[in-house]
Backbone and ligand atoms as CSV (ligand in chain L), in Angstrom:
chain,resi,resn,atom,element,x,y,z
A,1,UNK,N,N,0.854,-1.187,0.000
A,1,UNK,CA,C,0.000,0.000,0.000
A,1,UNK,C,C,0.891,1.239,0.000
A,2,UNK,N,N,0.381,2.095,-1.154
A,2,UNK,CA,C,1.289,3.530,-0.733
A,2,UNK,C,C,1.029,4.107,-0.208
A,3,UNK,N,N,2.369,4.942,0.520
A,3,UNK,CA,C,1.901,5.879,1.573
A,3,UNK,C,C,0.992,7.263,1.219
A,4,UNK,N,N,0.206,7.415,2.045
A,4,UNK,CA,C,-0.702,9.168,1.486
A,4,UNK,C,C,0.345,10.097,1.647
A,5,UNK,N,N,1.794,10.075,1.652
A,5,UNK,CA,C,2.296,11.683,1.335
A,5,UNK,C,C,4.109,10.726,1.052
A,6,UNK,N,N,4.506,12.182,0.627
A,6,UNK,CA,C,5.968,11.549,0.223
A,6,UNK,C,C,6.670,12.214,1.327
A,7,UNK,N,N,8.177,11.738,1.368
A,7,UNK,CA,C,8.215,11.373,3.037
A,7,UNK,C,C,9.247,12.717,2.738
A,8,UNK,N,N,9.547,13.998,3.733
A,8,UNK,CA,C,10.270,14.663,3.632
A,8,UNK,C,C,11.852,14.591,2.847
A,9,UNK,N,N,12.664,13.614,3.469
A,9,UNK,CA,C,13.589,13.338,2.594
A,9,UNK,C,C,13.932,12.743,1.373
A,10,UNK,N,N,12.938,12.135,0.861
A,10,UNK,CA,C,12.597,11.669,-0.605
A,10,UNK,C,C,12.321,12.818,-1.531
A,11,UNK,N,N,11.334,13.843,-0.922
A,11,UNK,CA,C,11.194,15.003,-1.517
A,11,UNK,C,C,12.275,16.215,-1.922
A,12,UNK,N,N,13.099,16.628,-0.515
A,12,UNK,CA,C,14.511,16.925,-0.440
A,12,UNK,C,C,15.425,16.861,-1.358
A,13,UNK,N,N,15.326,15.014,-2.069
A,13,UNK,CA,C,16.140,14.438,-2.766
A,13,UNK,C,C,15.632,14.756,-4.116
A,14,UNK,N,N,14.516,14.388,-4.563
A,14,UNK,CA,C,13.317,14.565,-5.578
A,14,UNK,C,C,14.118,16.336,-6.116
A,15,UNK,N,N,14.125,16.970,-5.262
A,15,UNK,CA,C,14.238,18.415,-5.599
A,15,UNK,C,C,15.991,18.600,-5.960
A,16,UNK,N,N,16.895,18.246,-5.208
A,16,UNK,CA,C,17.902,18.194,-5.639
A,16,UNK,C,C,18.467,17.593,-7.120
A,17,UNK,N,N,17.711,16.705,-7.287
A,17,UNK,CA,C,17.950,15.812,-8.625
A,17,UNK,C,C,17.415,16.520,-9.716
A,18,UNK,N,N,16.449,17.331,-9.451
A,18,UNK,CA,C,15.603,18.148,-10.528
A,18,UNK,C,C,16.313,19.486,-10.535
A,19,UNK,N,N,17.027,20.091,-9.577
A,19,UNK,CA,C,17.664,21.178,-9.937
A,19,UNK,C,C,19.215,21.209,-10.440
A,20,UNK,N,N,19.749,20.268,-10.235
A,20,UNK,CA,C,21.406,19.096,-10.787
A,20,UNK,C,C,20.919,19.554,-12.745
A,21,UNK,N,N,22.810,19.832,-13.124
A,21,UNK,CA,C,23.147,19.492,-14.387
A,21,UNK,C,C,22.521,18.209,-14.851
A,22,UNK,N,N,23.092,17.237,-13.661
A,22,UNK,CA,C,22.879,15.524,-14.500
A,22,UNK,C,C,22.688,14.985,-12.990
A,23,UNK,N,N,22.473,13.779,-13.325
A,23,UNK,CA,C,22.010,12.469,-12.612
A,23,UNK,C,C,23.403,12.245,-11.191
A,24,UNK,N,N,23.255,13.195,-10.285
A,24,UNK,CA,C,24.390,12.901,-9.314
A,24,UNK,C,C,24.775,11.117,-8.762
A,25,UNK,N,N,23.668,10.363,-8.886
A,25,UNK,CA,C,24.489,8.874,-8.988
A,25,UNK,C,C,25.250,8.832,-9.958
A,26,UNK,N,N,25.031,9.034,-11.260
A,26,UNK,CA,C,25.720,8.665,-12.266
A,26,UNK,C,C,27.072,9.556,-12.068
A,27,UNK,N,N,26.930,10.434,-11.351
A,27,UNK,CA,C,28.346,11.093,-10.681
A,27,UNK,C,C,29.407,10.291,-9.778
A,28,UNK,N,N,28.701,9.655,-8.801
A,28,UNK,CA,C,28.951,8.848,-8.053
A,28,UNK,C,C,29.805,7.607,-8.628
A,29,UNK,N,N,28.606,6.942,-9.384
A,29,UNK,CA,C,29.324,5.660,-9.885
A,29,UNK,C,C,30.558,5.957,-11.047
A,30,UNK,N,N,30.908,6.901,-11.565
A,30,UNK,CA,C,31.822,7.348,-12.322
A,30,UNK,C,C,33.245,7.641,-11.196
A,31,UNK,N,N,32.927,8.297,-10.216
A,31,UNK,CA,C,33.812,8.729,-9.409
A,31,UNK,C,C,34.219,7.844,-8.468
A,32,UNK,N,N,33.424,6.467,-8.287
A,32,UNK,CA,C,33.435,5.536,-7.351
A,32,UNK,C,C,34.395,3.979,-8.234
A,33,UNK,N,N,34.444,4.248,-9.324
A,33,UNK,CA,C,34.616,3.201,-9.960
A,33,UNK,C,C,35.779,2.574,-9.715
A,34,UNK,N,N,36.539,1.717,-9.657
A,34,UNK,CA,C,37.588,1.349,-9.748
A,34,UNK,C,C,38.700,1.867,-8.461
A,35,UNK,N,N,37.426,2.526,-7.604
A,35,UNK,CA,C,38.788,3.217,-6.469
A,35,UNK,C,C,38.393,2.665,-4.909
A,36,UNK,N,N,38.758,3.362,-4.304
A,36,UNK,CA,C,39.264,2.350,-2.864
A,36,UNK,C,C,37.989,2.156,-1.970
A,37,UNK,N,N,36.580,2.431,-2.446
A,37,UNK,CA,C,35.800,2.297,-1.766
A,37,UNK,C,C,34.945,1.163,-2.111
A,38,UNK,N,N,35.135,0.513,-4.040
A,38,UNK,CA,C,34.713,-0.434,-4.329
A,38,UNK,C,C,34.713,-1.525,-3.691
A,39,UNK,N,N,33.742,-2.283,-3.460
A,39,UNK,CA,C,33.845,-3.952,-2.310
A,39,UNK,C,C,33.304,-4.616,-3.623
A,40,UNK,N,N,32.409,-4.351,-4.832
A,40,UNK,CA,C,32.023,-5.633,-5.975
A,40,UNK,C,C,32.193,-4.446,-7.115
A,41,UNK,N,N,32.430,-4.530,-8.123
A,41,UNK,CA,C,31.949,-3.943,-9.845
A,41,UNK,C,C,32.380,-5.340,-10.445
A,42,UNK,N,N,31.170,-4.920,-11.173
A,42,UNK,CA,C,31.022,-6.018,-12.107
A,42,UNK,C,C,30.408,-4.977,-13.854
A,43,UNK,N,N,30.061,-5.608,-14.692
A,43,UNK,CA,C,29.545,-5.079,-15.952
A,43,UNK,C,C,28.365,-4.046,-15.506
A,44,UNK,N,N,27.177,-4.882,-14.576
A,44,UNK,CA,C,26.365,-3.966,-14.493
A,44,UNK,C,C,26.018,-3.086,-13.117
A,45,UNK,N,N,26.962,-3.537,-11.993
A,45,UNK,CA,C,26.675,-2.775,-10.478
A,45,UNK,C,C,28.132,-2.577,-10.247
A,46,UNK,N,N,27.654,-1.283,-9.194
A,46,UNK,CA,C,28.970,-1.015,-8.560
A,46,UNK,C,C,28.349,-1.346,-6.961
A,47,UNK,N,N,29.512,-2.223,-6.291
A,47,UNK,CA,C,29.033,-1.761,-4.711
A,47,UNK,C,C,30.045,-1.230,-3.734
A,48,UNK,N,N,29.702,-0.218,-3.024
A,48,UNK,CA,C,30.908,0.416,-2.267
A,48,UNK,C,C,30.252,1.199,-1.155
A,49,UNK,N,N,31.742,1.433,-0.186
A,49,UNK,CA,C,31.163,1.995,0.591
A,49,UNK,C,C,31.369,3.478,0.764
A,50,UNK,N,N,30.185,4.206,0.852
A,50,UNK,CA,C,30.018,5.466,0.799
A,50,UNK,C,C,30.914,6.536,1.085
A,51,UNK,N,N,31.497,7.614,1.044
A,51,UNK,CA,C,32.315,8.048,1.401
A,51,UNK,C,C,31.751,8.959,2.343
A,52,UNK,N,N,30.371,9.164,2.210
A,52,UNK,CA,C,29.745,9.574,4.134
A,52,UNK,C,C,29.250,8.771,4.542
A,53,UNK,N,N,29.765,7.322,4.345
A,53,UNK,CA,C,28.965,6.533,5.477
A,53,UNK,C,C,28.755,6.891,6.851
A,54,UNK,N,N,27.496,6.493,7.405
A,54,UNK,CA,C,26.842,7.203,8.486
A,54,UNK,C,C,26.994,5.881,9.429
A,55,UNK,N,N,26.820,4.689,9.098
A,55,UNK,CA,C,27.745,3.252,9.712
A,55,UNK,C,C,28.690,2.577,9.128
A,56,UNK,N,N,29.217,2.203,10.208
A,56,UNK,CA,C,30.423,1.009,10.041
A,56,UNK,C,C,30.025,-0.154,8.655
A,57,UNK,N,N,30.358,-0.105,7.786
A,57,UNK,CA,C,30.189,-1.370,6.660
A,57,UNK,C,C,29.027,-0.885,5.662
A,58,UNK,N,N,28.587,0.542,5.633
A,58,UNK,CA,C,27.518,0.506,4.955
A,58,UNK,C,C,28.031,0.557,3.639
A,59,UNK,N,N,27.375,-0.122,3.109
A,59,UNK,CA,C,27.279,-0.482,1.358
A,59,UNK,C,C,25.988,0.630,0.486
A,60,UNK,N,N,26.617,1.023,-0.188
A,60,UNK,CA,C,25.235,1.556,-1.581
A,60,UNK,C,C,25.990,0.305,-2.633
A,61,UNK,N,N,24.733,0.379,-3.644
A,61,UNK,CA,C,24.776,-0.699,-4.802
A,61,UNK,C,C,24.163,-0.083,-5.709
A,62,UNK,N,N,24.323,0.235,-6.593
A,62,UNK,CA,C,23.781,1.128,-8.059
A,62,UNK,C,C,24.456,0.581,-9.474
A,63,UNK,N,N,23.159,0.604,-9.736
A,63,UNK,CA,C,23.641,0.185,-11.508
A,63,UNK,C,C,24.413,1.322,-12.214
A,64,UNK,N,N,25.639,0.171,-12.950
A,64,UNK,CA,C,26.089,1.432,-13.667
A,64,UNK,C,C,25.628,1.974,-14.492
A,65,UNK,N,N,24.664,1.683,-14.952
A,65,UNK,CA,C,23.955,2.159,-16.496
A,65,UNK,C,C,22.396,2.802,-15.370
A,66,UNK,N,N,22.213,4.190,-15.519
A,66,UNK,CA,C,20.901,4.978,-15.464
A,66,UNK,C,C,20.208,4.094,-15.784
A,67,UNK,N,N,19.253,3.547,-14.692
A,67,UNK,CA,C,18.511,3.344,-14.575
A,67,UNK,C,C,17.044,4.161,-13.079
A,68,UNK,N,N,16.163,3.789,-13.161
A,68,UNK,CA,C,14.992,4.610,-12.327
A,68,UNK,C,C,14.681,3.257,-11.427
A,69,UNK,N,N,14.769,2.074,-11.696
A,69,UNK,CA,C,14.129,1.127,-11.132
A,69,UNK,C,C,14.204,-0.257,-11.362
A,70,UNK,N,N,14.061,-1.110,-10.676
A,70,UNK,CA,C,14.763,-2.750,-11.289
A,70,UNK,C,C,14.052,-3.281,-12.360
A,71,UNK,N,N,12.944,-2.413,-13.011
A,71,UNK,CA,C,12.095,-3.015,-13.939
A,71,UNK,C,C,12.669,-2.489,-15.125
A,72,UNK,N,N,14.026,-1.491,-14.994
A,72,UNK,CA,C,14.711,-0.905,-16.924
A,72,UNK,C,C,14.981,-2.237,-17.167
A,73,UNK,N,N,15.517,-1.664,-18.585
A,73,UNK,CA,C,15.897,-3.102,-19.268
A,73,UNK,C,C,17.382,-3.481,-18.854
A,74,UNK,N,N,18.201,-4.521,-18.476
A,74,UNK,CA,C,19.218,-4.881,-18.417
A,74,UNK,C,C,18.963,-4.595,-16.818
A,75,UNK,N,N,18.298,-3.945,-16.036
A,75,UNK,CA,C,18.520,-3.784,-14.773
A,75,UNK,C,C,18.466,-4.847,-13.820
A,76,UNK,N,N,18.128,-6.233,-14.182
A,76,UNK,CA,C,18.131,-7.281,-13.541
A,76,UNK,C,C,18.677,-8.507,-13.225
A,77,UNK,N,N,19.540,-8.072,-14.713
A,77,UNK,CA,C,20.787,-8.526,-15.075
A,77,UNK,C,C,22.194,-8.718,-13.704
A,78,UNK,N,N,22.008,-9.383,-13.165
A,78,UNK,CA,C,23.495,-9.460,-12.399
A,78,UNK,C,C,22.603,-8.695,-10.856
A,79,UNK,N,N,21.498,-8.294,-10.530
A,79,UNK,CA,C,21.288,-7.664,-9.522
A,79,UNK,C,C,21.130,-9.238,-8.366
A,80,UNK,N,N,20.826,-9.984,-8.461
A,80,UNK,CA,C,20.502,-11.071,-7.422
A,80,UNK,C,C,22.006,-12.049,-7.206
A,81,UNK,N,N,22.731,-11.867,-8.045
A,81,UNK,CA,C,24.095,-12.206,-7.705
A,81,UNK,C,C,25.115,-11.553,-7.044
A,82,UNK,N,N,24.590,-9.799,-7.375
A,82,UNK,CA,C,25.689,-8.865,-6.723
A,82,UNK,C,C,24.691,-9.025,-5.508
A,83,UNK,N,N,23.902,-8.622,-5.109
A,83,UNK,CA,C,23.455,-8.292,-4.389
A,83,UNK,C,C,23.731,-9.897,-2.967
A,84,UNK,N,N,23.385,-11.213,-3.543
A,84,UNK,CA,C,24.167,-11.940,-2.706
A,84,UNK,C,C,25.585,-11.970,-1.921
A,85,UNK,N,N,26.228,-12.110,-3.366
A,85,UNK,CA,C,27.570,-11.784,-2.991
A,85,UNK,C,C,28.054,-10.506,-2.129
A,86,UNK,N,N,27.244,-9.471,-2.245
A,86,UNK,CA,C,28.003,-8.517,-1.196
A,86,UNK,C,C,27.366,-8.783,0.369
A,87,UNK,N,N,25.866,-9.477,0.820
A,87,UNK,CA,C,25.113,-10.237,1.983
A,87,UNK,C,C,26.512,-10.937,2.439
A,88,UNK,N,N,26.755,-11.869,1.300
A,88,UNK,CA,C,27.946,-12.811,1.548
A,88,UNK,C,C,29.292,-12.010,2.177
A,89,UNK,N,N,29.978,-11.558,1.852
A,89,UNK,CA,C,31.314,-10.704,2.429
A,89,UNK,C,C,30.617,-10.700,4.181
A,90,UNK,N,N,29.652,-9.783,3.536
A,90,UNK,CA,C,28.934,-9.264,5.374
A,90,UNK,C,C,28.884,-9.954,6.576
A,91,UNK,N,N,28.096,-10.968,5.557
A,91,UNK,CA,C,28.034,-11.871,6.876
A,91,UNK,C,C,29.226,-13.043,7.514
A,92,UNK,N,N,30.228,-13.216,6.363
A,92,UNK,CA,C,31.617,-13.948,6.585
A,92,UNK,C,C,32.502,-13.058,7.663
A,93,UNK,N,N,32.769,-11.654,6.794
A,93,UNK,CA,C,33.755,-11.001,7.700
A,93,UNK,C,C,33.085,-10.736,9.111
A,94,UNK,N,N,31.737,-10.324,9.327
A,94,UNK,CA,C,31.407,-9.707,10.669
A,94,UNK,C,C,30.326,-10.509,11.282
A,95,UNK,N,N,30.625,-11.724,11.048
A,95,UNK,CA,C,29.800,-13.067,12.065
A,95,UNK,C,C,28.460,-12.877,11.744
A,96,UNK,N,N,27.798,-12.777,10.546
A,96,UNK,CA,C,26.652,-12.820,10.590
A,96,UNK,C,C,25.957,-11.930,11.272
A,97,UNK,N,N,26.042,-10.766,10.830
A,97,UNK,CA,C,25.115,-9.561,11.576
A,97,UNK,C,C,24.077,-8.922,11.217
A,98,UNK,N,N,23.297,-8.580,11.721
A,98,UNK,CA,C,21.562,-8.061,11.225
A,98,UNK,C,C,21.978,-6.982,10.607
A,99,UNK,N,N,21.109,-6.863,9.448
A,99,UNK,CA,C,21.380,-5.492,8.591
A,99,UNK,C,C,19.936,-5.384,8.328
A,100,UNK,N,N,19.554,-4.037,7.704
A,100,UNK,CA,C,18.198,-3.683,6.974
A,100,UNK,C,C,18.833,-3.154,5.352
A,101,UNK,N,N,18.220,-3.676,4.530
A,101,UNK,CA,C,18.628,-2.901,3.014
A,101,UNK,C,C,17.306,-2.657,2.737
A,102,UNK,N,N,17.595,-1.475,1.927
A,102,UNK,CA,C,16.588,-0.433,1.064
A,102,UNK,C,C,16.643,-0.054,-0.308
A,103,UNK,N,N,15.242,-0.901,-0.897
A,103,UNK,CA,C,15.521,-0.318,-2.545
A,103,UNK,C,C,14.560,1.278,-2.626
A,104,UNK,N,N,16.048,2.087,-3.176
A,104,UNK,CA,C,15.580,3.020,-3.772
A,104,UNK,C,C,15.094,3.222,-4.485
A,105,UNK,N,N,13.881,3.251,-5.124
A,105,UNK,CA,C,13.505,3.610,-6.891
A,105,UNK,C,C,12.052,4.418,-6.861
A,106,UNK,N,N,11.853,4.247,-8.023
A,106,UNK,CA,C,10.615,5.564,-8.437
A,106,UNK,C,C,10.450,5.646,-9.877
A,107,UNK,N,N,8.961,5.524,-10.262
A,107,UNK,CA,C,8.514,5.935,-11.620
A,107,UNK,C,C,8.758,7.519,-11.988
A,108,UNK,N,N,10.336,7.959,-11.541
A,108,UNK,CA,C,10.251,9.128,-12.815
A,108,UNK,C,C,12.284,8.940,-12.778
A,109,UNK,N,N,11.717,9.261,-14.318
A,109,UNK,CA,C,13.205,8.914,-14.885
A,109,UNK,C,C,14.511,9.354,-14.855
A,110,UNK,N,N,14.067,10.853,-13.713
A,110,UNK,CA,C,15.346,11.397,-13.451
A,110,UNK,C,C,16.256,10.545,-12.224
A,111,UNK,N,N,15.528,9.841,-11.552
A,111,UNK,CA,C,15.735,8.890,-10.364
A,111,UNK,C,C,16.544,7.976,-10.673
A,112,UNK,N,N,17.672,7.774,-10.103
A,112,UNK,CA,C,18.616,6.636,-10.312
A,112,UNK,C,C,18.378,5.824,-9.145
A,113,UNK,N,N,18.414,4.185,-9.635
A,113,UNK,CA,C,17.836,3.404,-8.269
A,113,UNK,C,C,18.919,3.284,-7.769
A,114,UNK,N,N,19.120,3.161,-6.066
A,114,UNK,CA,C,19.900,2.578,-5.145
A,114,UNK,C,C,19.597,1.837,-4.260
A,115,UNK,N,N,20.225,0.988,-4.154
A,115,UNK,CA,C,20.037,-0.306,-2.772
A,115,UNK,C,C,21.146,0.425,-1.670
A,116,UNK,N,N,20.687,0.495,-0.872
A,116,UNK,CA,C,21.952,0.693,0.490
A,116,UNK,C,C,21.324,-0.418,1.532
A,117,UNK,N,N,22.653,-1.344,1.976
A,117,UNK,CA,C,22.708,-1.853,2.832
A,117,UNK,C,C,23.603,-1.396,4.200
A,118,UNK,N,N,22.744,-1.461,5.635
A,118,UNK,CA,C,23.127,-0.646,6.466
A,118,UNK,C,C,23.126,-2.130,7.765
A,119,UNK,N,N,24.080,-2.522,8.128
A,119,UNK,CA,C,24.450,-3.082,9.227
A,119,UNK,C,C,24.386,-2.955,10.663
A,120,UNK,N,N,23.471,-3.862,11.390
A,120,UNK,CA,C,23.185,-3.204,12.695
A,120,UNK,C,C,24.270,-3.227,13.677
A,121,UNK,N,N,25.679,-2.526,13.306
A,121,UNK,CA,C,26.433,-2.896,14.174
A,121,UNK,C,C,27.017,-1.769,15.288
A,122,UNK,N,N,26.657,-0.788,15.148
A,122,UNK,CA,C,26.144,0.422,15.911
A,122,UNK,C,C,24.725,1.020,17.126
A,123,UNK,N,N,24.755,1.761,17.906
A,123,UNK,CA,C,24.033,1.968,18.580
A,123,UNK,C,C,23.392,3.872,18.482
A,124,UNK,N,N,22.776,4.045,17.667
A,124,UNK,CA,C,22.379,5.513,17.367
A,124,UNK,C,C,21.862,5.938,18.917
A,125,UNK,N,N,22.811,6.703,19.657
A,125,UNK,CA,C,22.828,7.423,20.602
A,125,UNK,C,C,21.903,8.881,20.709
A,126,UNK,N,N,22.391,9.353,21.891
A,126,UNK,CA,C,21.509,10.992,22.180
A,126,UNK,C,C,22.339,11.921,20.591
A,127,UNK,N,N,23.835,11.695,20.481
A,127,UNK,CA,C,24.201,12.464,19.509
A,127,UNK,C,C,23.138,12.228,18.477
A,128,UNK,N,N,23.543,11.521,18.003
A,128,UNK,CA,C,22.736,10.934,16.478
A,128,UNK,C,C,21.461,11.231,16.914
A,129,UNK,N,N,21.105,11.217,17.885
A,129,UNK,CA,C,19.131,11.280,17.948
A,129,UNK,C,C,18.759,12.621,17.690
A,130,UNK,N,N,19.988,13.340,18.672
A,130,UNK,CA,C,19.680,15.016,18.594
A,130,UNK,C,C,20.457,16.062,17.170
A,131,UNK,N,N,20.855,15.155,16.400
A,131,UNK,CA,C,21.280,15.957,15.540
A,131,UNK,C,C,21.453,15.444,14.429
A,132,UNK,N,N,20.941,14.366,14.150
A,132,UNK,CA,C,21.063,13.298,12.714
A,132,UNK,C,C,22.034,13.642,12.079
A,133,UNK,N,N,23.732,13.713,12.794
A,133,UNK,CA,C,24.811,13.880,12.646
A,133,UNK,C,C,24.923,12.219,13.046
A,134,UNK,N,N,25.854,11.022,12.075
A,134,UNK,CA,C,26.318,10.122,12.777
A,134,UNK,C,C,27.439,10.298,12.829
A,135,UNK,N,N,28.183,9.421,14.266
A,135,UNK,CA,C,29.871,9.344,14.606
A,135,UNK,C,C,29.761,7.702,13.827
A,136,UNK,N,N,30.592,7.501,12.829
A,136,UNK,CA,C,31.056,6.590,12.614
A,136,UNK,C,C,32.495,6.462,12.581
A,137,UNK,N,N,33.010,5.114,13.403
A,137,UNK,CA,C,34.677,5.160,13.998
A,137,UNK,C,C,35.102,4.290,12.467
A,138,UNK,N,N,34.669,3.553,11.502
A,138,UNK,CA,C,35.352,3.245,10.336
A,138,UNK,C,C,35.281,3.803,9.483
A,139,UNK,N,N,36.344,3.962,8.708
A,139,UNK,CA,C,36.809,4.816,7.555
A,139,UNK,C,C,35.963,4.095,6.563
A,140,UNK,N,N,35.218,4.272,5.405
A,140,UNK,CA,C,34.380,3.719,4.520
A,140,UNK,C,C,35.987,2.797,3.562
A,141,UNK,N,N,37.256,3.636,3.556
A,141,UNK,CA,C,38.022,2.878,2.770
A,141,UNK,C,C,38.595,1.652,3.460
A,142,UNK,N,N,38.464,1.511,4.647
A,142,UNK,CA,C,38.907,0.411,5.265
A,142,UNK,C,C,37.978,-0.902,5.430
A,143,UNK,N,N,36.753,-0.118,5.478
A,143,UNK,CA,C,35.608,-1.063,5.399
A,143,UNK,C,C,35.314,-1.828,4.168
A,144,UNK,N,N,35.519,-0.944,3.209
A,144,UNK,CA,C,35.931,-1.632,1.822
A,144,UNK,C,C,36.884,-2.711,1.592
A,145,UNK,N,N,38.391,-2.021,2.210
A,145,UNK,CA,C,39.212,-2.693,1.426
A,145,UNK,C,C,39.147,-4.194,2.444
A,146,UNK,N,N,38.456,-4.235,3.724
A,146,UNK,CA,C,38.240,-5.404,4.355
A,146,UNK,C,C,37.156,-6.135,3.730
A,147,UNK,N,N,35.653,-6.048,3.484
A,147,UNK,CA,C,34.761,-6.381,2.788
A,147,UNK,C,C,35.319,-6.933,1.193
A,148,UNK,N,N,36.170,-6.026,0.399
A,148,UNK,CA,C,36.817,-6.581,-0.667
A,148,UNK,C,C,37.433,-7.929,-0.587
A,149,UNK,N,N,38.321,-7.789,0.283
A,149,UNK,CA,C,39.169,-9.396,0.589
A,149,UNK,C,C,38.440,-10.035,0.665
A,150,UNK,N,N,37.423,-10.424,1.633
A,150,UNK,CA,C,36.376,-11.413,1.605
A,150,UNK,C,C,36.118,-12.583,0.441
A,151,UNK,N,N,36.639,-13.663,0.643
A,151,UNK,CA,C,36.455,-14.303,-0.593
A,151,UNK,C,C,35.004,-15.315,0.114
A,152,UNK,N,N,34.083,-15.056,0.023
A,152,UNK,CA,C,33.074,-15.577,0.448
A,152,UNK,C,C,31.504,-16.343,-0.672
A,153,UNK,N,N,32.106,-17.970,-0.778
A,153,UNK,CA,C,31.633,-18.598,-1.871
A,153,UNK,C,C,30.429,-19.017,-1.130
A,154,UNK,N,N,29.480,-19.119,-2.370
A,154,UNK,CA,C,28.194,-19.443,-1.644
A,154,UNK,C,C,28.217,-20.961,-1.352
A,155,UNK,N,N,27.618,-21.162,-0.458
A,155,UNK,CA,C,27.610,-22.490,0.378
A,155,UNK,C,C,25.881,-22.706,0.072
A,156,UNK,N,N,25.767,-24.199,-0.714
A,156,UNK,CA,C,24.523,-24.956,-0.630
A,156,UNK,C,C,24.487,-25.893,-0.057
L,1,ZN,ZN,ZN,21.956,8.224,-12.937
């Protein structure tokens, strides 16, 4: 069921994207590619960790090719394999830990979809409550380049 209103920070975002030259993911995944925050790229996703990550291990996952939503064409391509494989790292390197992931998307085409996966391995305190400032103590490049090593094969 959809919600009766759009949620302040979706809107926020909605407005930023509409007043942007171009598609700031597609900024992202250009600027993210091949450098020290990558944990998977493959042909069609990049996954890495943010360079404001707000927790320890958080992952975004975005197609490299503009897309709005997992229903473009080619967008489905490779999404249930990356998207394992990076669960996989997670749960090898840091004992199996509760996470929540979120698909980003939306029927309008300026919208680039994102998955962020966010790890419950933190405790959002009075700081974070009173100022939706987070302290995160890992560097997103370390979290990477640990999550990268991970050689974590799927087990049936
Ligand atoms: Zn884009």
């Amino acid at each position: 069921m959809p919600m009766p209103f759009v949620p302040p920070l979706i809107t926020q975002e909605l407005t930023a994207i509409e007043e942007a030259d171009r598609c700031q993911y597609c900024s992202i995944v250009e600027r993210e590619s091949g450098g020290e925050r990558v944990i998977i790229e493959n042909d069609h996703w990049i996954v890495f960790a943010p360079y404001c990550s707000r927790l320890p291990f958080e992952m975004w996952m975005l197609p490299k090719k503009h897309a709005s939503s997992i229903t473009a064409p080619d967008c489905l391509t490779s999404l249930g394999t990356t998207l394992r494989d990076a669960l996989l790292k997670l749960k090898t390197l840091l004992d199996d830990p509760s996470y929540n992931y979120m698909f980003f998307q939306m029927d309008n085409s300026s919208y680039h979809l994102n998955i962020r996966i966010e790890p419950k391995l933190s405790i959002a305190a009075g700081f974070e409550k009173n100022t939706d400032v987070f302290i995160n103590t890992m560097p997103p490049e370390d979290a990477a380049g640990s999550l990268r090593e991970v050689d974590a094969p799927l087990k049936v």
